[in-house]
N, C-alpha and C positions, 0 to 999 in steps of 0.2 A: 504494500500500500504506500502511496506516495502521498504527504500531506501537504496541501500547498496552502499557506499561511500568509493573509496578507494584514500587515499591520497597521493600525490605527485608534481611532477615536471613537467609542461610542457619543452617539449624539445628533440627532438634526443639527446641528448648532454649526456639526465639523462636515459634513457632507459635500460636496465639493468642495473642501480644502488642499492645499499642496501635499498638506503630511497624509491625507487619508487616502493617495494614491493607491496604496495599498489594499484598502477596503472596495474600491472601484473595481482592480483588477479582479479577485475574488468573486464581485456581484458580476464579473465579465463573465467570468468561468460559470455561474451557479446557472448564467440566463444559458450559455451554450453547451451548457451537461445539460440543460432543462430540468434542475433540481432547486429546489428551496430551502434556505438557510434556515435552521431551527435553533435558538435560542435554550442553554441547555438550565435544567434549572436549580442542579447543586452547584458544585464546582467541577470542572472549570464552568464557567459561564455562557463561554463562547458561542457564536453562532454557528452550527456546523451542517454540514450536507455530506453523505455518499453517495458514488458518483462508479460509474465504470468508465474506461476510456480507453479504447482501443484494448480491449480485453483486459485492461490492469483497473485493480480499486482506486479511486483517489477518492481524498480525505478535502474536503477545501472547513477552512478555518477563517474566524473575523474574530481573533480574542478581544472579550469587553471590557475589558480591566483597566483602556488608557494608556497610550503608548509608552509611556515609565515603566510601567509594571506589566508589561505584555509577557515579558519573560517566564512570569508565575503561569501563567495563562499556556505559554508553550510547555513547560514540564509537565505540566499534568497531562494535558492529552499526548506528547510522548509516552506515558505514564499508563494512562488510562490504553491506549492501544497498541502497548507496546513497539513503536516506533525505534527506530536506531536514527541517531543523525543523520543518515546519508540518505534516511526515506524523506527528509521535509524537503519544502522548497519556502524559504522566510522571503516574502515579496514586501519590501519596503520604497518612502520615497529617498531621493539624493536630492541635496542643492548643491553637491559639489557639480553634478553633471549638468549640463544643459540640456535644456527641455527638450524630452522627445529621445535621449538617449537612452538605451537598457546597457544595466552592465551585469552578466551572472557568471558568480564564481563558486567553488568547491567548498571555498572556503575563505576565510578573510576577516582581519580585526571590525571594529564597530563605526570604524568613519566616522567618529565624531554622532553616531545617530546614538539617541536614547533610546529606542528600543530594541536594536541591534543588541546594544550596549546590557540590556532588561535580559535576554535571551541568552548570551554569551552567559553571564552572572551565573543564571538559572540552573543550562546547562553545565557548565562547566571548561565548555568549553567552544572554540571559534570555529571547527571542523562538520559543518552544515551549510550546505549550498545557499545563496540566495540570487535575491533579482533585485539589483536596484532599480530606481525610473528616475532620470532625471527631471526635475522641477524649479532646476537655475534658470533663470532671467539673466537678461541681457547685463542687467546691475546687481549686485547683492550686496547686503547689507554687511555692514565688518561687525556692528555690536550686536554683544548676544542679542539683549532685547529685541531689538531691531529685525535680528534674525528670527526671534521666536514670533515675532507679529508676521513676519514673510510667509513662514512654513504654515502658520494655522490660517492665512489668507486664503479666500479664493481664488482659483485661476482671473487673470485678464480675458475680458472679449475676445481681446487679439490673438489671445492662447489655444484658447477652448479648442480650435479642430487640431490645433499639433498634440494636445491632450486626448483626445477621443479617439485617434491614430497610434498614440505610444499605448493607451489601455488595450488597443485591439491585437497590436504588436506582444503587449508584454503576454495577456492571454493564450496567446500563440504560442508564445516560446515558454510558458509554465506547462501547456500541454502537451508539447512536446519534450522537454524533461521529463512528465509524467507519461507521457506513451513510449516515447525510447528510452530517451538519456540526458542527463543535464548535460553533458558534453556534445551531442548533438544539439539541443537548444543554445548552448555557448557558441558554436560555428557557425549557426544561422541568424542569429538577431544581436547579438553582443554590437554596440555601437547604434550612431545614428540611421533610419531608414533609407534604403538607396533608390 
């Protein structure tokens, strides 16, 4: 079973936001499995769906816990279904990258994200694939602050279809780590669209 995890904000509030990329790619995947996210109601919390895909189970995940604390939220469902790191795929956003870029690797420190940062902790360790999506603009902020009002921002007008094309792109390439291999999804989508 491959769980594909995408990180975020519980909340209308965060709904198209930069940081909740994550939670978009996921609803990407839930609309073209044709499965519905079910809210679980001890712990973990999480909204979850089972799913087949090209003959293999996938797991899609939306922990509700708050991008901080996402990390508790992945243990447990490792936990609860017995997962090893190399079955997940942690779909999160980047402001290092520019918009519209994916980046997915095996593995790799926390880039400065908090709930990379939540997961690693959790885990124990940095040795679990993920997807980043870039959500850089043209200008980015140097102060933290500054940067925390960026990421929990909406997209711009101007953005919105280079955003609706990286969500359809990153869908893509999680389903394809989930139906081959995350090194086949790394050779077809890693970088911006050609």
């Amino acid at each position: 079973m491959r769980a594909l995890i995408g990180l975020g904000n519980p909340g209308s509030e965060y709904d198209g936001t930069r940081h909740n990329i994550g939670f978009a790619v996921v609803d990407a995947l839930a609309e073209a499995l044709n499965v519905r996210l079910r809210r679980g109601s001890g712990f973990p919390q999480s909204g979850t769906a089972q799913a087949q895909f090209g003959g293999k189970k996938i797991l899609l995940v939306q922990p509700r816990s708050y991008m901080n604390n996402s990390g508790e939220e992945v243990k447990a469902v490792v936990e609860t279904h017995g997962l090893g790191l190399d079955d997940l795929l942690i779909i999160v956003d980047d402001f290092h990258l520019p918009l519209g870029t994916l980046r997915m690797r095996l593995k790799g420190s926390d880039g400065g994200h908090n709930g990379l940062y939540s997961v690693i902790e959790q885990l124990g360790s940095n040795a679990f694939p993920r997807l980043r999506c870039g959500i850089g603009g043209e200008t980015m902020p140097k102060d933290k602050k500054e940067l925390a009002r960026y990421v929990l921002s909406p997209f711009e007008q101007h953005e919105r279809e280079a955003v609706r094309r990286m969500i359809t792109r990153a869908r893509d390439a999680a389903l394809v780590a989930a139906g081959e291999s995350v090194e086949a999804a790394i050779s077809r989508f890693n970088g911006l669209p050609t």
